[in-house]
Backbone as CSV, one residue per row, in Angstrom:
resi,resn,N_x,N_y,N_z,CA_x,CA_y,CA_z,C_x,C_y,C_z
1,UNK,97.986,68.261,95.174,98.935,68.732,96.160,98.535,68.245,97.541
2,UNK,99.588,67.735,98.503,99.253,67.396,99.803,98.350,68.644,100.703
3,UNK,97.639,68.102,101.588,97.393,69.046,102.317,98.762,69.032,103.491
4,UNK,99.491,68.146,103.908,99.857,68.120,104.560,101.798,68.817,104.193
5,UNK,101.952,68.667,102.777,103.360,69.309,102.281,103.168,71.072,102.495
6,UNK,104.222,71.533,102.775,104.426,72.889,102.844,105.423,73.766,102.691
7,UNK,105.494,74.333,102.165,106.946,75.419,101.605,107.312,76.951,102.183
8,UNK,108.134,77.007,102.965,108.566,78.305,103.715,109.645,78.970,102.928
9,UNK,109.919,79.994,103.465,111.148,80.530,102.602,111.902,80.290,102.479
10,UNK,112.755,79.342,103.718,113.999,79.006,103.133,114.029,78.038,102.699
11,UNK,113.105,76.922,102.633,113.076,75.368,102.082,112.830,76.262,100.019
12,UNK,111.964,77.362,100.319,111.820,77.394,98.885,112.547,78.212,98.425
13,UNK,113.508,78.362,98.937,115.186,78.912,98.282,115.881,77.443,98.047
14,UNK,115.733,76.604,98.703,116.824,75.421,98.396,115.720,74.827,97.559
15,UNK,114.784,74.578,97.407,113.608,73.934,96.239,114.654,74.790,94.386
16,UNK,114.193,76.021,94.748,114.409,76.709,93.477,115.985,76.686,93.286
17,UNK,116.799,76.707,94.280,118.344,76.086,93.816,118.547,75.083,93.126
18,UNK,118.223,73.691,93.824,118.138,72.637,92.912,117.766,72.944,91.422
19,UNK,116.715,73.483,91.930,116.085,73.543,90.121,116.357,74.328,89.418
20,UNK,117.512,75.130,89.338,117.582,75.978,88.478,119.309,75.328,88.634
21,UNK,120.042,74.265,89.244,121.098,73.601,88.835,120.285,72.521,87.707
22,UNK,119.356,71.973,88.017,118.998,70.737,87.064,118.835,71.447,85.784
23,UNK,118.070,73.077,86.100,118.087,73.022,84.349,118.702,73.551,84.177
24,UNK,119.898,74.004,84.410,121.406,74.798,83.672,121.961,73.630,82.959
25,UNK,122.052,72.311,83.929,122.161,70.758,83.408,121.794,70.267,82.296
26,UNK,120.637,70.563,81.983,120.125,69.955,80.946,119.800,71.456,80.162
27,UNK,119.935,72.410,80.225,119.821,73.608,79.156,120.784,74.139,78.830
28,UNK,121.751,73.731,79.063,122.872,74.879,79.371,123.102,75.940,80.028
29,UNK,124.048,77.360,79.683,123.838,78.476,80.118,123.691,79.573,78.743
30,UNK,123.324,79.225,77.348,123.183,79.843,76.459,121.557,81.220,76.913
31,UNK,120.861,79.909,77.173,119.221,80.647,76.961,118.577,80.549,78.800
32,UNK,119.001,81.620,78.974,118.292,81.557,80.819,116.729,81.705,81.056
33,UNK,116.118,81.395,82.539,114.947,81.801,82.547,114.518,82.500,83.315
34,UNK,113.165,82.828,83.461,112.759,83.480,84.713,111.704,83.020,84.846
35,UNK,111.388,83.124,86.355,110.173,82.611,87.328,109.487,83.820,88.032
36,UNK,108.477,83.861,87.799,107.927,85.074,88.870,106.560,84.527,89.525
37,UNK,107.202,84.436,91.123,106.372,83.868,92.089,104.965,84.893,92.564
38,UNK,104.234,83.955,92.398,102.577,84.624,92.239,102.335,84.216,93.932
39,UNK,101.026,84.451,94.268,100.557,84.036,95.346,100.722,83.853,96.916
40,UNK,100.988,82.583,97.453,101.074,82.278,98.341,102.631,82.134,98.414
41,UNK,103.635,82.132,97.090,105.098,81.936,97.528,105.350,83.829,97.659
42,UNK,104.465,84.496,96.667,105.320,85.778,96.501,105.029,86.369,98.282
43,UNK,104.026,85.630,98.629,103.772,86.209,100.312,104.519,86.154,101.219
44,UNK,105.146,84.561,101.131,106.215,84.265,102.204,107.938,85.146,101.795
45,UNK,107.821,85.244,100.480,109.036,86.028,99.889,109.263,87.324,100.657
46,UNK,108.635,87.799,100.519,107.751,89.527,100.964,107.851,90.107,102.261
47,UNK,106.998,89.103,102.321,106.575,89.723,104.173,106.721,88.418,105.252
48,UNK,106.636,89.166,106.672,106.586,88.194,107.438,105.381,87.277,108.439
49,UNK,104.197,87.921,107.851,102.820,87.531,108.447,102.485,86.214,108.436
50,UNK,103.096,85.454,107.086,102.712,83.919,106.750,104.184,83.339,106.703
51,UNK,104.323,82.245,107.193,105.367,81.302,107.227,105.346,80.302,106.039
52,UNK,104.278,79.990,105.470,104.126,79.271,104.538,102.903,79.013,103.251
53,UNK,103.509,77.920,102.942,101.907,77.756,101.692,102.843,76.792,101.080
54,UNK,101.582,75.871,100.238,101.293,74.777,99.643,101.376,74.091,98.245
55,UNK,102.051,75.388,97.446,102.854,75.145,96.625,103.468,76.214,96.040
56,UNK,104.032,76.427,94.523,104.612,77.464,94.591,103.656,77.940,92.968
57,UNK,102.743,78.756,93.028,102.626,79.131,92.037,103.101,80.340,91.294
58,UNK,103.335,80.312,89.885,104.253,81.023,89.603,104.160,81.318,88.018
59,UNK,104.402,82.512,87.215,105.092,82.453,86.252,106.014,81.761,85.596
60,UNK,105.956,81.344,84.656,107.264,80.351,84.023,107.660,80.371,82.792
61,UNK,108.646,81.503,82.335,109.326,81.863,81.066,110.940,81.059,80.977
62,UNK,110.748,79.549,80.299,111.603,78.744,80.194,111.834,78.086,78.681
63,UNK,113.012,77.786,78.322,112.378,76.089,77.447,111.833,74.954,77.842
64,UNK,111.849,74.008,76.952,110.637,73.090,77.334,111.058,72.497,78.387
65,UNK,112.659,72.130,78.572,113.566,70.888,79.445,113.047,71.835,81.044
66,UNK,112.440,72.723,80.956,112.052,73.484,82.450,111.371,72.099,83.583
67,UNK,110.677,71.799,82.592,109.421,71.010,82.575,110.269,69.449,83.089
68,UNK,110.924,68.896,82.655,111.876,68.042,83.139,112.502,68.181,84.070
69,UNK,113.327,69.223,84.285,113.892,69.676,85.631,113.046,69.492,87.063
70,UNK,112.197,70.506,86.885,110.805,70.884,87.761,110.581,68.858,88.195
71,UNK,110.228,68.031,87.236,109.993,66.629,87.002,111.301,65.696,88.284
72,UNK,112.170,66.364,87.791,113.578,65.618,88.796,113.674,65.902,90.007
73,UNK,113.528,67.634,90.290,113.456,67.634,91.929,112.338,67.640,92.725
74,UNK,111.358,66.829,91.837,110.043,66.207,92.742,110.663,65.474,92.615
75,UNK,110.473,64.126,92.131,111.698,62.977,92.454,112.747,62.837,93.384
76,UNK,113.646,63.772,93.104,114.866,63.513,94.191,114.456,64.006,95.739
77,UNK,113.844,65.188,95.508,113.174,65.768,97.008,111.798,64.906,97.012
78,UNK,111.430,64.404,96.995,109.915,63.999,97.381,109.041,64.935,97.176
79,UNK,108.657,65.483,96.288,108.153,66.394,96.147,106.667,66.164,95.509
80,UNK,105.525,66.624,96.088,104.115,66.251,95.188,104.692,67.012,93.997
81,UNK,103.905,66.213,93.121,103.076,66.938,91.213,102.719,68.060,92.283
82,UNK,102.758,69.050,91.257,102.461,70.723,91.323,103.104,71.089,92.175
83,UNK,103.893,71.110,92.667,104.536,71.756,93.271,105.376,73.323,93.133
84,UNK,105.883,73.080,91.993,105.876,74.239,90.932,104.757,74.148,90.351
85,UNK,103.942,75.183,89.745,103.040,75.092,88.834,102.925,76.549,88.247
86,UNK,101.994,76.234,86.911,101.876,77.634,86.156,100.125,77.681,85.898
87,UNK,99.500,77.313,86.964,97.913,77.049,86.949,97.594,78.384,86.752
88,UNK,97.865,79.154,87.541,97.610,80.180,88.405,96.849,81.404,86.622
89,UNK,98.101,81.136,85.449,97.300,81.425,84.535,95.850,81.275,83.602
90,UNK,95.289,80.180,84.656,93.810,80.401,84.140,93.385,80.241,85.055
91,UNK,93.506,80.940,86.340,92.423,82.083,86.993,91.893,83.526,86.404
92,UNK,91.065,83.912,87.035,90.567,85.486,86.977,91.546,86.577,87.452
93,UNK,92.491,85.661,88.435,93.534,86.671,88.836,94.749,86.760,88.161
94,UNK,95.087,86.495,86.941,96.081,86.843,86.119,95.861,87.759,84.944
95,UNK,97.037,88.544,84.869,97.211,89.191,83.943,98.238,89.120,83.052
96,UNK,98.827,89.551,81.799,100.068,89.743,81.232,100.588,91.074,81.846
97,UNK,99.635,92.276,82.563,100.580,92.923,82.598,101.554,92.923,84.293
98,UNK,101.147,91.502,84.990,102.137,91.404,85.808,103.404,91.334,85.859
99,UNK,104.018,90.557,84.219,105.447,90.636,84.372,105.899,92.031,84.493
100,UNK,105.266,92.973,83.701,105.587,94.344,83.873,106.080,94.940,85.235
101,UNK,105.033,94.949,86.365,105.068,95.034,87.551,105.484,93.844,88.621
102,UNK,106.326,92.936,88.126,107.505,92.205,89.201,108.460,92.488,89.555
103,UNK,109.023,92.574,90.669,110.342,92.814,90.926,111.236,91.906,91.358
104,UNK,112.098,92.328,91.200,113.353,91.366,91.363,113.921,90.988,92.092
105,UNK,113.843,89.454,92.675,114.660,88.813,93.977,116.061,87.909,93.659
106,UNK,116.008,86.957,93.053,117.555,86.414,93.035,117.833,85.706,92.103
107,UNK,118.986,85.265,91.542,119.530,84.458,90.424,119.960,83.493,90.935
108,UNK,119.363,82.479,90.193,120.179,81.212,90.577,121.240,80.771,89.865
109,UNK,122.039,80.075,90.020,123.144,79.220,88.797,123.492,80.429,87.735
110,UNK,123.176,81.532,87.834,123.562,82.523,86.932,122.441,82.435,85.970
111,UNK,121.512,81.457,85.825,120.689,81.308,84.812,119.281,81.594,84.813
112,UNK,118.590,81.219,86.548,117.404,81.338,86.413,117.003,82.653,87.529
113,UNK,116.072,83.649,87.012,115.998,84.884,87.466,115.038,84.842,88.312
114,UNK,114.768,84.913,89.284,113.171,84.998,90.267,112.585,86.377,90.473
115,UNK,111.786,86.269,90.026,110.647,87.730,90.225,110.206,87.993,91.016
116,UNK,109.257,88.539,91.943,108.213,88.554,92.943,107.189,89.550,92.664
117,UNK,105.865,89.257,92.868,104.861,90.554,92.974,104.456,90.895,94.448
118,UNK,104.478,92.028,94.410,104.646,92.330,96.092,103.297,94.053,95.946
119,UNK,103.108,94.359,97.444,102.778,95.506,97.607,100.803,95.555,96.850
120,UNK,100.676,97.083,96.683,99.880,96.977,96.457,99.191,96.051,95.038
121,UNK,100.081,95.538,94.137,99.811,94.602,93.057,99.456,93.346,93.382
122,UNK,100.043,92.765,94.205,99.663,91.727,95.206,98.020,91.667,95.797
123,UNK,98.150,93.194,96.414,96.870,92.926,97.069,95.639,92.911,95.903
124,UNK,95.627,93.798,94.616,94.823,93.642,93.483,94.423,92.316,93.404
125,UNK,95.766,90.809,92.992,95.442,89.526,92.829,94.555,89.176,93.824
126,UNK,94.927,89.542,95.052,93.929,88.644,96.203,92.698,89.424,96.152
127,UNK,92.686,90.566,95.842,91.142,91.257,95.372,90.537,90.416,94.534
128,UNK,91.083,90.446,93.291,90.250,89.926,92.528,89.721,88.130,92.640
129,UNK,90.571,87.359,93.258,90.441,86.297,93.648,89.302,85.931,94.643
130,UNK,89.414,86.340,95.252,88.714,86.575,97.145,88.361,85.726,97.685
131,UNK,89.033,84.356,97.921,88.215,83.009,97.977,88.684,83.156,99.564
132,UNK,87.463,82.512,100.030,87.291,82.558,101.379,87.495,81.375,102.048
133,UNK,88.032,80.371,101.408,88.955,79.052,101.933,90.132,78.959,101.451
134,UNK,90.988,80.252,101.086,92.809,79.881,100.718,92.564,81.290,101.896
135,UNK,93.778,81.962,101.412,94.270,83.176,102.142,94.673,84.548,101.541
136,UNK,93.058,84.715,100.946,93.380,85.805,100.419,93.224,86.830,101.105
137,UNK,92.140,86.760,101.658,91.353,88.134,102.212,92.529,88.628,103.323
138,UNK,93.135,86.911,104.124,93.695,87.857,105.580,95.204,87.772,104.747
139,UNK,95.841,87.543,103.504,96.675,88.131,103.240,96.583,89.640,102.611
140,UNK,95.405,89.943,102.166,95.312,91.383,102.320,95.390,91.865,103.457
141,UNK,94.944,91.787,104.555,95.002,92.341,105.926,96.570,92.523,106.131
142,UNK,97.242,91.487,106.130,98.651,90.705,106.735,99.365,92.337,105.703
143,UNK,99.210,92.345,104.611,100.209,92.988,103.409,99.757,94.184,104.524
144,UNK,98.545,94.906,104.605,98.205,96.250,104.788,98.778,96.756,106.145
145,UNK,99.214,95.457,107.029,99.164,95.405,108.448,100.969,95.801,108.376
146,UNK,101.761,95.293,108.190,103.161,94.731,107.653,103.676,96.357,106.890
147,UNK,103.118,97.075,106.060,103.479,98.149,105.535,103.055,99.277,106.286
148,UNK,101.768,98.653,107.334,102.004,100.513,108.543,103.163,100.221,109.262
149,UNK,103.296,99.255,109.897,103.962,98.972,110.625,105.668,99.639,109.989
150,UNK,106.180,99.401,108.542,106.828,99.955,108.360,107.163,101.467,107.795
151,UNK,105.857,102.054,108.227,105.740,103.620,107.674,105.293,103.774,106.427
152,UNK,104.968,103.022,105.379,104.886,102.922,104.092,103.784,102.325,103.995
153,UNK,102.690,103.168,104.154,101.075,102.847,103.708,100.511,102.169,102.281
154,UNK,100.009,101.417,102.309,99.329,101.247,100.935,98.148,102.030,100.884
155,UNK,97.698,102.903,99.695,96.450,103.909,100.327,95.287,103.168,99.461
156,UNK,94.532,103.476,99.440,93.135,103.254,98.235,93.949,103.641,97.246
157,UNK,94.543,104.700,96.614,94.553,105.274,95.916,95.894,104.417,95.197
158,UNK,96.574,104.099,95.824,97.641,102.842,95.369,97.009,101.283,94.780
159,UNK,96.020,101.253,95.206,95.278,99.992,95.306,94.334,100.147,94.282
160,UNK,93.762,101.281,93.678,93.024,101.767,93.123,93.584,101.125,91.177
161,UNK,94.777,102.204,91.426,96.185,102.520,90.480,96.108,100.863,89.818
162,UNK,96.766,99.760,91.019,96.740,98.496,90.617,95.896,97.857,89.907
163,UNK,94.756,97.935,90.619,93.285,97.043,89.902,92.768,97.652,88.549
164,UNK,93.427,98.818,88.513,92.706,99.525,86.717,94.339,99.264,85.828
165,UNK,95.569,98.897,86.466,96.933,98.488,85.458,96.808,97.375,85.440
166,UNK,96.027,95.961,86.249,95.602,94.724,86.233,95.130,94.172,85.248
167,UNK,93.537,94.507,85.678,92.154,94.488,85.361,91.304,95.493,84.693
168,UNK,91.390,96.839,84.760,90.859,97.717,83.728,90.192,97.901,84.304
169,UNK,90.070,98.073,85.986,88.891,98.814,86.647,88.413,97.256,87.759
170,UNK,87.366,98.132,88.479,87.174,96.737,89.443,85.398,96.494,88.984
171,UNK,85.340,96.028,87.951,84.097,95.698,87.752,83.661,94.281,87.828
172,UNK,84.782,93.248,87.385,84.486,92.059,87.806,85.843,91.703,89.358
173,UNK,85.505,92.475,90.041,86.338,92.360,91.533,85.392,91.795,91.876
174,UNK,85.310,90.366,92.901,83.932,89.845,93.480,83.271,91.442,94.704
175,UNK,82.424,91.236,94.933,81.406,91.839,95.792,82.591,91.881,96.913
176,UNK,82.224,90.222,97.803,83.038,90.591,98.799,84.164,90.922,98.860
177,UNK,84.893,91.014,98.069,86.778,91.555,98.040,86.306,93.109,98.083
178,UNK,85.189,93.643,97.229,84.864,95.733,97.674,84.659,95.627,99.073
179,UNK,83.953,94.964,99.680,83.587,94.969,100.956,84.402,95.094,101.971
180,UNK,85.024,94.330,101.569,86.355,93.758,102.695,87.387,94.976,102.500
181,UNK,87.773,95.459,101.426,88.804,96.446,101.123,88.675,97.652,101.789
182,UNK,87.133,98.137,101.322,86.551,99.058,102.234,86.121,99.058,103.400
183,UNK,85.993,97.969,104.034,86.263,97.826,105.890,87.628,97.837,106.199
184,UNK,88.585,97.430,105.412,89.872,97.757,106.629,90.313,98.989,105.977
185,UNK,90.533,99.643,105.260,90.850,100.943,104.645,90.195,101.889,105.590
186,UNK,88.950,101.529,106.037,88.194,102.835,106.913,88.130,101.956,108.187
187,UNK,88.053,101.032,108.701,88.534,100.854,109.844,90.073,100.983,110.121
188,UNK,90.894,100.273,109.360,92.087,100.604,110.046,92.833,99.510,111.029
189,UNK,92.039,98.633,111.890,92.372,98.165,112.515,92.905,96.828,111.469
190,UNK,94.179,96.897,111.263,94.408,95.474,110.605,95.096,94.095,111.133
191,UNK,95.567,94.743,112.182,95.800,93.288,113.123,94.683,92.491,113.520
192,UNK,93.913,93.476,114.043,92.325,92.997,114.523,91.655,91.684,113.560
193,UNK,91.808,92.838,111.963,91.268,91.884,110.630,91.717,90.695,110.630
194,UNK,92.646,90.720,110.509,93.751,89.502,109.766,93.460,88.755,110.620
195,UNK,93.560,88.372,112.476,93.026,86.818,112.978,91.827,86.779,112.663
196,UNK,90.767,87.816,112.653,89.612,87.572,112.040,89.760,86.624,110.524
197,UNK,89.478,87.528,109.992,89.736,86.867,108.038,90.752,85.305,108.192
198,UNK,91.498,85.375,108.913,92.255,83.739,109.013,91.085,82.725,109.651
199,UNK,90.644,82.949,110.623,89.964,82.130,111.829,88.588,81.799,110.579
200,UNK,88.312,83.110,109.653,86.891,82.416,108.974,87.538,81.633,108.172
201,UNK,88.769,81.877,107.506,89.028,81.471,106.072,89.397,79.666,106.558
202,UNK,90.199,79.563,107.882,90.040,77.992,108.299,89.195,77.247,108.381
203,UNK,87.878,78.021,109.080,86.663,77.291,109.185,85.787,76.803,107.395
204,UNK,85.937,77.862,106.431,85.851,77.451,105.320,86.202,76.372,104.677
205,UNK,87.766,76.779,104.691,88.547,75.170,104.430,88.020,74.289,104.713
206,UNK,87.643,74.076,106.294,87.277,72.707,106.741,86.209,72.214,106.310
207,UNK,85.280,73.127,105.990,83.817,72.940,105.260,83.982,72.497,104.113
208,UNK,84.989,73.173,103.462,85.009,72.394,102.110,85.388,71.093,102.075
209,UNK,86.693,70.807,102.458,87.408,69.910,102.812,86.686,68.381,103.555
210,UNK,85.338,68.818,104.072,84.313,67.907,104.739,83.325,67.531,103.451
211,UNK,82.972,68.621,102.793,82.238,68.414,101.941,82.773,67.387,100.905
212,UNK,84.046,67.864,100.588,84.688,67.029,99.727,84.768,65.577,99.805
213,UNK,85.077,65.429,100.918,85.249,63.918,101.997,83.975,63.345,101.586
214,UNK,82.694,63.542,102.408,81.547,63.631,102.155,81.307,63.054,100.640
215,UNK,81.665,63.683,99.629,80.889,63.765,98.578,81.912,63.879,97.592
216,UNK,82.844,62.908,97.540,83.828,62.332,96.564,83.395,62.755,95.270
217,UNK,84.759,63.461,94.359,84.300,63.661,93.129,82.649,64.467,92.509
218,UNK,82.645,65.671,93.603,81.063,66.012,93.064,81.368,67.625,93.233
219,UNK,82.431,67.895,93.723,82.651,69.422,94.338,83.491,70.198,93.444
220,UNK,82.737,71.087,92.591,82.842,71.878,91.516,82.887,73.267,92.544
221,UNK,83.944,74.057,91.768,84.682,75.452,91.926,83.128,76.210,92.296
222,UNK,81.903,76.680,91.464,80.831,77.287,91.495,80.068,77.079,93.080
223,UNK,80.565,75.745,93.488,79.589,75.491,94.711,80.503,75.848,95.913
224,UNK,81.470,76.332,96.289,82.179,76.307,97.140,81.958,77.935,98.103
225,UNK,81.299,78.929,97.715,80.227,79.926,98.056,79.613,79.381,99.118
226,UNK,78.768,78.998,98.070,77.331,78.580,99.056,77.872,77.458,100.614
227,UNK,78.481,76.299,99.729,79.001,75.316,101.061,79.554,76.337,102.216
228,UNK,80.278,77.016,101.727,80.866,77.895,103.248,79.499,78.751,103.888
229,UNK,78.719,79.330,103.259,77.772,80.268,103.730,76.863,79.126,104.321
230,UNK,75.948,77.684,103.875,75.808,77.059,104.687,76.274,76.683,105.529
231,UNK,77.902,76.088,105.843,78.314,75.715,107.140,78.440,76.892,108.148
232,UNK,78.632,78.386,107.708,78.268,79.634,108.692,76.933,79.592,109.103
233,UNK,75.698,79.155,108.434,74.675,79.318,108.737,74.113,78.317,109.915
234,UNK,74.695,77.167,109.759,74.523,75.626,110.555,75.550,76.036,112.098
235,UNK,76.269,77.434,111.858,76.972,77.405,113.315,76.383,78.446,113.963
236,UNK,75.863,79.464,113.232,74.977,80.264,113.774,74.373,79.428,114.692
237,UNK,73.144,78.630,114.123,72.176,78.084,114.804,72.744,77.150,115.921
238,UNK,73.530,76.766,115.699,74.195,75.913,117.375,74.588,76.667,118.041
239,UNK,75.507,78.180,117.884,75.408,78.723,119.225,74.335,79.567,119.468
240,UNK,73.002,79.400,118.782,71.951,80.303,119.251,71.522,79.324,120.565
């Protein structure tokens, strides 16, 4: 995926139009599908804290010609490979029982159904995820920040509910995602968080993203920890 391609809400309303005309096209309207947007699309769906993200990961209950479709409006739109994708199912942050807990945003062509995971289920995924070079942590902030604001708290106890209907408890939740949950829950301040948690989670990126440069073809998922905690450690010492 480009670093430089990006998908907002309304480009990824006309993305998922197209594509759910191409496969009415080639599927008919006998057997319909549904999509349920995970991640970084179900964020921009949702709320208004993030404007965008970098592809659309997602659920994908289709026939096979999905897969063709998806194939055509990269093609016709210029669109990178993955753009749609269904990766997202072999992370740590998926479950089966998310379709359960999606809700429902719009039909396309009469055929293809879009889901969303929103609220405190949302914030569970970015719990359990917690990577500190995408946007998880300050889209937890962003979700928690976004629902005082509209009177409708997410409590622990909502958040709690999620991660044991998820995951079966938070035992493999990383360290820092307890940490983090339990600083803004008892601090409170979540505007504060969120440029915080963004401002580190960029500087991460870039670390990785250098490293990568750096060291072509050598940068495995396991090392991407440590690289960020060294490049925090290497900035310490310059502004000492």
């Amino acid at each position: 995926m480009s670093a430089e391609f990006t998908i907002s809400k309304d480009n990824l309303d006309t993305y998922i139009k197209e594509l759910s005309r191409e496969f009415r096209k080639l599927n008919g309207t006998k057997t319909p599908a549904e999509i349920i947007l995970i991640g970084g699309a179900a964020v921009i769906v949702n709320y208004g804290f993030r404007d965008m993200t970098n592809d659309i990961d997602a659920l994908i209950f289709a026939s096979s010609v999905m897969k063709e479709a998806v194939n055509r409006i990269s093609d016709r739109q210029g669109l990178p490979n993955g753009w749609l994708n269904a990766d997202f199912k072999k992370t740590k942050s998926f479950s089966e029982k998310l379709i359960g807990v999606s809700k429902y945003y719009k039909t396309f062509s009469n055929i293809v159904v879009i889901r969303t995971v929103a609220a405190e289920y949302l914030i569970a995924m970015k719990l359990m995820s917690g990577r500190e070079y995408k946007y998880d942590l300050s889209d937890i902030a962003g979700i928690l920040l976004e629902h005082e604001k509209n009177g409708d708290l997410i409590t622990r106890e909502k958040i709690d509910k999620a991660i044991i209907e998820l995951y079966g408890g938070w035992d493999d939740v990383p360290d820092n995602s307890k940490e983090l949950i339990n600083a803004l829950l008892t601090g409170g301040d979540y505007a504060k968080a969120y440029k915080e948690l963004r401002e580190r989670e960029i500087e991460g990126r870039e670390a990785v993203l250098e490293f990568d440069k750096d060291n072509p073809r050598k940068l495995k998922g396991d090392m991407i920890g440590e690289i960020i905690k060294r490049a925090r450690e290497k900035e310490k010492v310059g502004d000492r």
